[in-house]
N, C-alpha and C positions, 0 to 999 in steps of 0.2 A: 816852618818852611812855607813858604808860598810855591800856591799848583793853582794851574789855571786850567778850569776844565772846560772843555771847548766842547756847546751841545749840552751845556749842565742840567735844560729842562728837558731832558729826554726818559727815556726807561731808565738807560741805567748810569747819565749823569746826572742827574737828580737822588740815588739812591749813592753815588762816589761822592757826591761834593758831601751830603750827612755824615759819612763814612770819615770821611779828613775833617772834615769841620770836630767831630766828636773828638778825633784825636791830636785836636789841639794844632791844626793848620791850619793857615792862612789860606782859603776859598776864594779865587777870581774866577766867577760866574762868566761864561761867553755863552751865547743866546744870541739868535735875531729878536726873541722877544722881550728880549734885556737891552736892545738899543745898539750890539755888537753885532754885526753881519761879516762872518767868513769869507762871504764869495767876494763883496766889495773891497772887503780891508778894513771899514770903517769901524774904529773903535777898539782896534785889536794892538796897536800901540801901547794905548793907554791902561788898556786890559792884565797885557804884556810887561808891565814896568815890573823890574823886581820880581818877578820869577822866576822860579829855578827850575820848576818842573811843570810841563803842559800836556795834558791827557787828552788826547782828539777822540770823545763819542760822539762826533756830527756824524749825521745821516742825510742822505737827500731824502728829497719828499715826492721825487717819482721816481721807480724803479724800471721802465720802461724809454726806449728810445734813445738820445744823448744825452736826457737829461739828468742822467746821473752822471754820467763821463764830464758833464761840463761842471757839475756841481763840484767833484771829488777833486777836479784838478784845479782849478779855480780856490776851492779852499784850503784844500792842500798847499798851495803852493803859498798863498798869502800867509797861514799859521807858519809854514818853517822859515817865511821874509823876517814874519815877527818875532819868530825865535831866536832866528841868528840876531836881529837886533839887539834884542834884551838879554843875549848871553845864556838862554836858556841850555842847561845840560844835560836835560834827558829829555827826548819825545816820546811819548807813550802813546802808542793808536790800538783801536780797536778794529781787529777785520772780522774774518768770517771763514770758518773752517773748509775746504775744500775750494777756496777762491781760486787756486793757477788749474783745475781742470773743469772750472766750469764757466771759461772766458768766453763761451761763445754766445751765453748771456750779456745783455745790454749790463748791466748790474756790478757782474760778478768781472765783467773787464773793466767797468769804473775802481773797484775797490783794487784791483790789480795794479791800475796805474798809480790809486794813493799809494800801497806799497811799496813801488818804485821809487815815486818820488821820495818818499822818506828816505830809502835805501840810499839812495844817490848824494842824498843833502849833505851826506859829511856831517851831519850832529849825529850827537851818539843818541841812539834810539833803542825801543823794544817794542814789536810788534805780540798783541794779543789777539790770536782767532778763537774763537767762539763758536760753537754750535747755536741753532736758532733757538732764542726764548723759547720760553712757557711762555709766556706775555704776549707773544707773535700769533700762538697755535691758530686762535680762530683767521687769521687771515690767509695764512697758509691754510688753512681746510677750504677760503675762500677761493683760491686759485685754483680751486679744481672744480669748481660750481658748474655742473650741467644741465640744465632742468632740476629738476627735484630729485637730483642725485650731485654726490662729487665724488669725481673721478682722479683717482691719487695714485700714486705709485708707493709701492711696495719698498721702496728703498730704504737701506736702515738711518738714524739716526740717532743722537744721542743728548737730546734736547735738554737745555739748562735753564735754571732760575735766573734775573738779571740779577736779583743781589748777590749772587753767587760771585757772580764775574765783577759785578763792582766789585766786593770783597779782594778778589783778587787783580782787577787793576790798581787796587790803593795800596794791595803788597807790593806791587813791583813797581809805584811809584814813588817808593821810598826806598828802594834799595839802589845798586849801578844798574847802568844801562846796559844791557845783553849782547845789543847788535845782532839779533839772532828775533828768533819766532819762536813767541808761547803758544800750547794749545789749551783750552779747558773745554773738555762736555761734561753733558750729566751721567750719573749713577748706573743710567738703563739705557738698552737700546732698543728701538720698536723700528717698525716701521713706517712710512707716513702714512699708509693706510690705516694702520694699528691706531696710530695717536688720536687720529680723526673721530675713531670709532670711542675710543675713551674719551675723548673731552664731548663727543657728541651725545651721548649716554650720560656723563654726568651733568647736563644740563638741561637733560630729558630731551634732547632734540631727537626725531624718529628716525629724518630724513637719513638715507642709507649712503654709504662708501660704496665704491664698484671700486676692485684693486685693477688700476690700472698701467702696466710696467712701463706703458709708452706717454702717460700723462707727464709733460712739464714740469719743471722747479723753475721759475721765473724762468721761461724762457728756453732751457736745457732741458735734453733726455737725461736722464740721469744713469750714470751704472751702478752696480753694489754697495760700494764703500764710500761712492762719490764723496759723501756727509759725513764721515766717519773720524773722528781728534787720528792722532796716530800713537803708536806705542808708550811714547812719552809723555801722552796730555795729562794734565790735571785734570782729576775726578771731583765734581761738584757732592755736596751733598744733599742738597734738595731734593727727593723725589718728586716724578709726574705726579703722585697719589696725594703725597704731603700738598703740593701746592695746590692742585686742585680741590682741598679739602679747605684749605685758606680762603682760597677763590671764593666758592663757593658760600663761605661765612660771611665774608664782605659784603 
């Protein structure tokens, strides 16, 4: 089968497209750094030929301002042009767990509006939300950077491996398409204080956490569960512990 992974040099398209390449798939790489740019169109024809199945992990490269709303809908809309072109029969996207109550984020209403637009497209699709990587952790402890402190909120969450979730975008991009919303977190829940303080300590860093319940998530206060998969989600299996011990060996 041919899948064309849209974003394939990212975290976790670069660990999906290994994933189907091992299992004897046909891998059409999409990249602006592969020559294929989402937002223009250019390249995404040719890309697009003969595929059956298209996995969207594109991400914008700033989280701040319109510049994610113009990125998501701009490439959004070009990958499902090039879909419906090429006869493609599933859409496979990656969102982001707690995306419809935290729109008042620049961000988190980009990823809202991709949602939409797939929703709306009339191809049969499957939406996967995600809890934030491991992979992410240090920049999220970045966003709370105050002096020589960072200031975090307390809120829970349930952070996952990226191979985790490639794992499981390359299940559900072999089987029908859903029409519906998957969720995956990981194993544990902490807090974002909590996480801070463990990935800040396993890397000897001194500098201290202040829990702070009114500190930001791009942009949003956050409440309790904001972050939280829901009853249904798929449970990852990678621990915090595990991969930070991986981490750490690298």
């Amino acid at each position: 089968m041919k899948i064309t992974v849209a974003g394939a040099t990212g975290v976790v398209g670069t660990r999906l497209s290994e994933i189907m390449r091992q299992s004897g798939h046909q891998v059409s790489a999409v990249s602006l750094s592969l020559g294929v740019d989402t937002v223009s169109g250019k390249g995404l024809e040719a890309a697009l030929a003969g595929t059956e199945v298209i996995v969207d992990v594109t991400n914008a490269a700033s989280f701040g301002d319109s510049a994610a709303l113009d990125f998501f809908r701009a490439s959004t809309r070009n990958l499902l042009a090039a879909a419906a072109e090429a006869g493609v029969r599933h859409y496979l996207a990656l969102s982001v767990v707690g995306t419809p109550s935290l729109v008042e984020s620049d961000y988190f209403r980009a990823k809202m509006v991709q949602e939409n637009l797939i929703r709306a497209s009339n191809r049969p699709y499957t939406l996967l939300r995600s809890t934030q990587f491991y992979e992410f952790i240090s920049g999220l402890i970045d966003t709370g950077a105050d002096g020589d402190v960072f200031r975090l909120s307390p809120a829970f969450m349930r952070p996952v491996a990226a191979g985790d979730v490639a794992a499981l975008l390359g299940e559900l991009s072999v089987g029908a398409p859903l029409n519906d919303i998957v969720e995956i977190g990981g194993p544990d829940q902490f807090g974002i204080d909590e996480i801070a303080r463990i990935y800040l300590a396993a890397n000897e860093d001194e500098r201290q956490v202040v829990t702070d319940p009114s500190a930001a998530y791009f942009g949003v206060e956050l409440t309790a569960g904001a972050l939280l998969p829901g009853a249904g989600a798929r449970v990852a299996t990678e621990k915090l512990s595990d991969w930070l011990y991986q981490a750490m060996a690298d």
